[in-house]
C-alpha positions, 0 to 999 in steps of 0.5 A, a space after each residue: 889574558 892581560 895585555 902590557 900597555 906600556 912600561 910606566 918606569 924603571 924601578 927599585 927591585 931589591 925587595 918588595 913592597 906596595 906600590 900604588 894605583 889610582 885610576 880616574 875618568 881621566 887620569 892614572 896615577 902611580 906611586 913607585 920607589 924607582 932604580 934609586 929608591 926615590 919616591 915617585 909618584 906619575 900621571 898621565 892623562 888619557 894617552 898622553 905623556 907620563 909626568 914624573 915627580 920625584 918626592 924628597 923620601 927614599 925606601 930602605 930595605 923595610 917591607 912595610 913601608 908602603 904607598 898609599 894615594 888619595 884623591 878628594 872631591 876637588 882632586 887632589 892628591 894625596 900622598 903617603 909613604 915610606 912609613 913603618 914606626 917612624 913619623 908622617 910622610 906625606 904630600 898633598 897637590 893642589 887643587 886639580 890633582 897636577 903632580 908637579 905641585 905636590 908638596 910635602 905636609 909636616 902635621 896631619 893632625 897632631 904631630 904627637 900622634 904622627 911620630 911612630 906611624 905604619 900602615 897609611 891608607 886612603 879611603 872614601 865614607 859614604 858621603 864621598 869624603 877622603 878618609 885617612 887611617 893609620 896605625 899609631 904605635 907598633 906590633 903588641 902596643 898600638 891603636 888605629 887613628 882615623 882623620 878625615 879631610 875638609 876640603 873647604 879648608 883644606 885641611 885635615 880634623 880627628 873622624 872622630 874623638 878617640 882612637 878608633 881600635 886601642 890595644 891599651 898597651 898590651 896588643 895592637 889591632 891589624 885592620 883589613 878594610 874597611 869594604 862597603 858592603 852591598 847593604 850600604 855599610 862598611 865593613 871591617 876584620 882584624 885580628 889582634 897581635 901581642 908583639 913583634 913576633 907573628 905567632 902572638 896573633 890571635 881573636 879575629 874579630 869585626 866591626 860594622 858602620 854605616 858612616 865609619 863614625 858609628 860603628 856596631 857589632 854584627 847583631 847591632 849593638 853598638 859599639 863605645 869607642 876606641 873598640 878593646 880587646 875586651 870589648 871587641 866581637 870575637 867571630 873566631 877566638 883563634 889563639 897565639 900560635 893558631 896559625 893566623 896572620 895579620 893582614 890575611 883575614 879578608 871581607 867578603 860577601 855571599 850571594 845574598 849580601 852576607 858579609 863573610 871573612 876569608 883566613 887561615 888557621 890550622 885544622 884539628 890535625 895542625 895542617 894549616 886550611 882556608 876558612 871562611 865565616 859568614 854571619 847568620 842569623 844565629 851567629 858566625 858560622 864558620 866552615 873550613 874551605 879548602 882540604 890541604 894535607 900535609 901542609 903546615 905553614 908554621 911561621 913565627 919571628 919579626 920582620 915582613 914574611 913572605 906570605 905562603 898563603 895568600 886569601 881574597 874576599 868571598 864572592 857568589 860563584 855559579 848558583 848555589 856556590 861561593 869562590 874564595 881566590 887563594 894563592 898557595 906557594 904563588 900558585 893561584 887557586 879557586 876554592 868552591 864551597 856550597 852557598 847553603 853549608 859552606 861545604 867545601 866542592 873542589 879546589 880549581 888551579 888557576 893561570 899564575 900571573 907569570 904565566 899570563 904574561 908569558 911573552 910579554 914579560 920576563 921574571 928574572 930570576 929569584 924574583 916575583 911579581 908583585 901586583 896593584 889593581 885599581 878600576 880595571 888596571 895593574 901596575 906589574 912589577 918584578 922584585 926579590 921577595 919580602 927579607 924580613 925587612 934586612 937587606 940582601 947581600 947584593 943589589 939588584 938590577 932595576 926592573 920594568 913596572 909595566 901599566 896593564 889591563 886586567 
């Protein structure tokens, strides 16, 4: 059961979008839109006090429009937010990582690539150094941008000479990833998207890279980059209208460290299924997980959806199995499939989130939990769902976003 350790603020509920965590040694840090849709981004240290600093960018009613933190070798934090099409938002501390001297930065890089940014994200390469990746364009037209960041000058450079994914103008690459892998390397899956409109993705495919410089199919070939459609390792040539989703394909890895990609698409009959693809020595294998009826998740359009089904990375299960955790109508489940076969054994109906916290927390009505986890901790928060990035007709009363143990 998880335990609410105390309430960190009061916080927009309007709709949701991403929140952020990032828990050290010493300290939590929180980034959140608040009652007044300012961000904020909190630490604390140890038991300590919260200190709050509010941040000069207000969320409107966009879904995508997420926060990303990041802390580098000397501690400091970084900062993005509040971005979907539209150019930087971003704040970097001093050294140390003390919240009351983040300060906002104009340019990254190169402010003619930092004018149509979604998707922010902060991870480290296998040096411990922080990189940052973004999406530069839109949904049908775009390419993946990786920077990395010197601490000695403080400053950031290109990761490497080109794009590192490029649509080429006719598509846009949704990255998942990437995940170190217990064979040292990162990992990386995606799927490609024609427009604006959800039912035009298609072709899942993957990369692998030991440094995120050099990056390899999964039989070792090398990749020249930026990485096309052309050119790209199609693990499933799942096509528009196949029922797949961008930001909903999921690494993973087997017993044995195969690496292993969790989706959605629908079966022979049109019922939408959970599958999963493992790389073998032969190829992909790719096994259908769980064994729906009757159900078909059919959507299409622009604007942020309300995801029905929700998938997570493969893991080892009990010996000779493999758990794939999936959220189906908000109702968790665990998929149990045979390790050797990938055939599916049962699915096990697992405690909501809301269910867990029955006492401790109240979920108004209309509303969801919405959830961030970092090394051991959550923030948990309460808001209407995704609206397709329009606003409702009303405005909602602000909500608690508790810290919590898992």
């Amino acid at each position: 059961m998880a335990r609410v350790l105390e309430v960190v603020d009061r916080v927009w509920s309007g709709h949701s979008v991403k929140f952020a965590l990032a828990v050290t040694d010493e300290r939590v840090f929180a980034g959140y839109y608040d009652a007044g849709r300012q961000l904020i981004v909190a630490a604390r240290t140890g038991l300590g006090e919260w200190v709050r600093q509010p941040l000069d960018t207000h969320v409107g009613w966009d879904s995508h429009n997420g926060i990303a933190i990041g802390l580098d070798g000397s501690g400091r934090l970084h900062v993005a937010a509040n971005m979907h099409r539209t150019p930087l938002v971003y704040f970097m501390s001093a050294p140390g990582g003390d919240v009351r001297t983040l300060a906002p930065v104009s340019v990254m890089v190169d402010a003619d690539l930092e004018r149509y940014m979604t998707y922010p994200a902060f991870i480290r390469d296998a040096q411990g150094r922080l990189v940052f990746h973004y999406r530069d364009g839109r949904s049908g037209n775009g390419r993946e941008i990786w920077n990395i960041f010197d601490e000695a000058t403080a400053s950031w450079r290109p990761l490497i000479s080109s794009p590192m994914i490029d649509g080429q103008g006719r598509m846009n690459a949704y990255v998942r990833g990437p995940v170190l892998g217990p064979d040292g390397w990162f990992h990386l899956a995606w799927v490609w998207r024609n427009s604006s409109m959800a039912e035009t993705n298609h072709d899942l495919s993957y990369a692998k890279s030991p440094d995120l410089v050099r990056w390899f199919r999964s039989d070792g070939a090398a990749y020249d980059l930026p990485i096309t459609f052309d050119t790209a390792e199609i693990v499933d040539p799942v096509p528009t209208c196949g029922g797949m989703i961008n930001n909903n394909t999921v690494i993973g890895f087997d017993g044995k460290g195969r690496v292993m990609i969790t989706y959605h698409k629908f079966d022979e009959a049109g019922c939408t299924q959970v599958f999963v693809a493992r790389r073998e020595a032969d190829g992909w294998r790719k096994a259908v997980a769980s064994r729906w009826s009757n159900y078909r998740w059919d959507f299409s359009g622009r604007g942020a959806i309300d995801f029905e089904v929700i998938v997570s990375g493969a893991e080892p299960d009990a010996p000779g199995l493999i758990r794939v955790a999936v959220e189906r109508g908000r109702k968790p489940t665990v998929l149990i499939v045979e390790s050797g076969n990938l055939n599916p054994v049962e699915e096990r109906h697992m405690p909501s989130l809301g269910e867990q916290l029955e006492g401790l927390a109240a979920i108004p009505e209309g509303m969801i939990l919405n959830r961030a986890d970092d090394n051991g901790m959550s923030l948990v928060w309460a808001t209407r769902p995704k609206n397709r990035d329009a606003p409702y007709n009303d405005v909602s009363a602000p909500t608690e976003l508790n810290l919590m143990l898992k």
